[in-house]
C-alpha positions in Angstrom: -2.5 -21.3 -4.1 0.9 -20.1 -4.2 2.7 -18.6 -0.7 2.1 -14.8 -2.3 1.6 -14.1 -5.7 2.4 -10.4 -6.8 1.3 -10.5 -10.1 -2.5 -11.5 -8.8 -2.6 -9.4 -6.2 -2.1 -6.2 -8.4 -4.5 -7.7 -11.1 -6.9 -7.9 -7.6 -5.9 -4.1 -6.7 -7.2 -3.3 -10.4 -4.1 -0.6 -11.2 -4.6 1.2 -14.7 -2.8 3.4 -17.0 -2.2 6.4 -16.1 -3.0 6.1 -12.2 -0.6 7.5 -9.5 0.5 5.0 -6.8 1.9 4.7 -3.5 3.7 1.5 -2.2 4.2 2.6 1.3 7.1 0.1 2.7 8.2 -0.5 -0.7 10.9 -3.2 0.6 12.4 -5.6 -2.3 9.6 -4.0 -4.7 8.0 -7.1 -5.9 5.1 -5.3 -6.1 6.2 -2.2 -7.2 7.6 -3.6 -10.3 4.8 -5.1 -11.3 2.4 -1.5 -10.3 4.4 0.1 -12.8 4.1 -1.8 -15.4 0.6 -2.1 -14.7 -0.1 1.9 -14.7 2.3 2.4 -17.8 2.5 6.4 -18.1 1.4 6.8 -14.3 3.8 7.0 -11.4 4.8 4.7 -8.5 6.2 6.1 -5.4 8.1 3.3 -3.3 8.6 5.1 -0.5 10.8 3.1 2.6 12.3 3.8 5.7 15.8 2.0 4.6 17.7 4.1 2.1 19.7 1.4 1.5 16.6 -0.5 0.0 15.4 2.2 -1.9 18.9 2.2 -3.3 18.9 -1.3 -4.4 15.1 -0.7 -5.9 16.3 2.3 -8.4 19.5 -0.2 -9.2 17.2 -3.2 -10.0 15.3 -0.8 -12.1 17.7 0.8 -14.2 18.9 -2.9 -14.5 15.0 -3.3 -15.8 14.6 -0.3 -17.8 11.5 1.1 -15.3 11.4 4.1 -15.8 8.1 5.5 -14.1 9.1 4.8 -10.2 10.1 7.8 -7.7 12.3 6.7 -4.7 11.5 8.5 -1.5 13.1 8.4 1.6 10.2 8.5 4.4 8.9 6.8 7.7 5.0 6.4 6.5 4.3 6.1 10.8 4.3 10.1 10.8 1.9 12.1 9.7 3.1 13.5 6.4 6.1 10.8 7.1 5.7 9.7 3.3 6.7 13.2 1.8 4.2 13.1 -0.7 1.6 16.1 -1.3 -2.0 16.0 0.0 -4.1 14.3 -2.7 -1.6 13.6 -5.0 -2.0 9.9 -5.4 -5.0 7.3 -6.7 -3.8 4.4 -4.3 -1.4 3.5 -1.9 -0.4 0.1 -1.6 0.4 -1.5 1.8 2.1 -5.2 1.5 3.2 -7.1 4.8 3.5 -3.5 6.5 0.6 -3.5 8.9 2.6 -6.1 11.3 5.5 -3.5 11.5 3.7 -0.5 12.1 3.3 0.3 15.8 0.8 3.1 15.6 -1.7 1.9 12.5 -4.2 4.9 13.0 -1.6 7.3 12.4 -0.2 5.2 8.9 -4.0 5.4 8.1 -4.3 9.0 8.7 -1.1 9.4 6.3 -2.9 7.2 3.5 -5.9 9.3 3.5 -3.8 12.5 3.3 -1.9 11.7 0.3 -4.9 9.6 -1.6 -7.4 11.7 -3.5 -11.1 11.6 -3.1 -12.1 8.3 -3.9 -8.8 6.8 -3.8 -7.7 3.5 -2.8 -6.0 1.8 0.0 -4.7 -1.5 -1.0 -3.8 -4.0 1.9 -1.9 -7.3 1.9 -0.3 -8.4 5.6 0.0 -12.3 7.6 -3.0 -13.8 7.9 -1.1 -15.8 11.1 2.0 -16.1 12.5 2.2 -19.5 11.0 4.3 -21.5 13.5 7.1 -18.7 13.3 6.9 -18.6 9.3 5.2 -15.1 9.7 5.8 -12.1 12.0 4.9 -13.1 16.0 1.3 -13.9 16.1 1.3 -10.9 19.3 2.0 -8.3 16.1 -0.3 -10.1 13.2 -3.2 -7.9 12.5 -6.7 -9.5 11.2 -8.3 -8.3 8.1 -11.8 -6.9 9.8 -9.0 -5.3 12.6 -7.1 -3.7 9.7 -10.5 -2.5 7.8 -11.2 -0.8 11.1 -8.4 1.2 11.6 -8.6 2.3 8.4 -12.2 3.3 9.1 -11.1 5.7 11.2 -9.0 7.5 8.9 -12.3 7.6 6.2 -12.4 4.2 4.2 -14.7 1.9 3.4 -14.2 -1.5 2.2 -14.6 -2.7 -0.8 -14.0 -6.1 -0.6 -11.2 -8.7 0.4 -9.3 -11.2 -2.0 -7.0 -14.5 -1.5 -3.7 -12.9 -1.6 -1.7 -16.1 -0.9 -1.6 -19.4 1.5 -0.9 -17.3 4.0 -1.9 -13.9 3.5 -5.0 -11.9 3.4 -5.8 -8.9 0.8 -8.2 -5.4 1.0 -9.3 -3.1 -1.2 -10.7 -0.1 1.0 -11.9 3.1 -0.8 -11.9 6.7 0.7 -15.5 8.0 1.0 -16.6 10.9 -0.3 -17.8 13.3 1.9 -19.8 15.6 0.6 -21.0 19.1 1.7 -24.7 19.1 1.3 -24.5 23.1 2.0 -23.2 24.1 -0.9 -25.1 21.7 -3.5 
């Protein structure tokens, strides 16, 4: 298995046409690319904290000719941090992001505001520090840790994947929670 590999991992997160995504600490956008290929006519916000980055991203995808990717300025650590309206997206992708995050209920909280009912979180962060490859093993966050924070905020899981030699990958889904009052 390869260090990471992008292009499985989204085939793993199961993007489609038309879907409306998220890639919260969107970085060099490996993976936001490859989201907008994969959701053609849909949308991808790569949302970062580094201007700079986001910058470079709508550069590489001129450069590319990718057309369907919004670039927005926000620090996803705040609640409505990411900019983006209340249910307004189908997924948000999080890739090597949990290690950096110092409050991860409150970046959970901000994916279930902005992901519509039944929407998806899809994880991908160090599975170690790896002998100093990875981030400090003191900031490394465990899969089961991660699908509890995001618990919190609404999810369930829905299953993990290989997301590399040293990487782990979750798909959590936001339950539905429905008002038996009104049926």
């Amino acid at each position: 298995m390869a260090f990471t590999n992008p292009e499985a991992n989204i085939k793993n997160f199961g993007l489609r046409p038309g879907m409306m995504v998220a890639d919260f600490g969107a970085g060099v956008g490996a993976h936001t690319f490859l989201a907008a290929r994969a959701v053609g006519d849909g949308e991808v916000y790569a949302i970062d904290v580094q201007k700079e980055v986001l910058a470079a991203l709508a550069r590489r995808a001129e450069e590319q000719k990718i057309r369907n990717i919004k670039y927005l300025w926000g620090d996803v650590e705040q609640l409505g941090g990411s900019k983006l309206k209340d249910g307004s997206v189908d997924a948000v992708m999080l890739i090597n992001l949990l290690f950096q995050i110092s409050n991860k209920y409150t970046l959970a909280q901000e994916v279930a505001r902005v992901v519509r009912p039944s929407g998806w979180a899809l994880i991908i962060d160090w599975e170690d520090s790896f002998g100093g490859l990875g981030p400090p093993a003191s900031d490394v966050i465990k899969s089961p840790a991660a699908a509890e924070v995001f618990k919190s905020a609404g999810f369930e899981s829905a299953g993990t994947f290989p997301a590399g030699d040293h990487h782990w990958g979750l798909k959590l889904r936001r339950a539905v929670v429905r008002d038996y009052r009104h049926d």
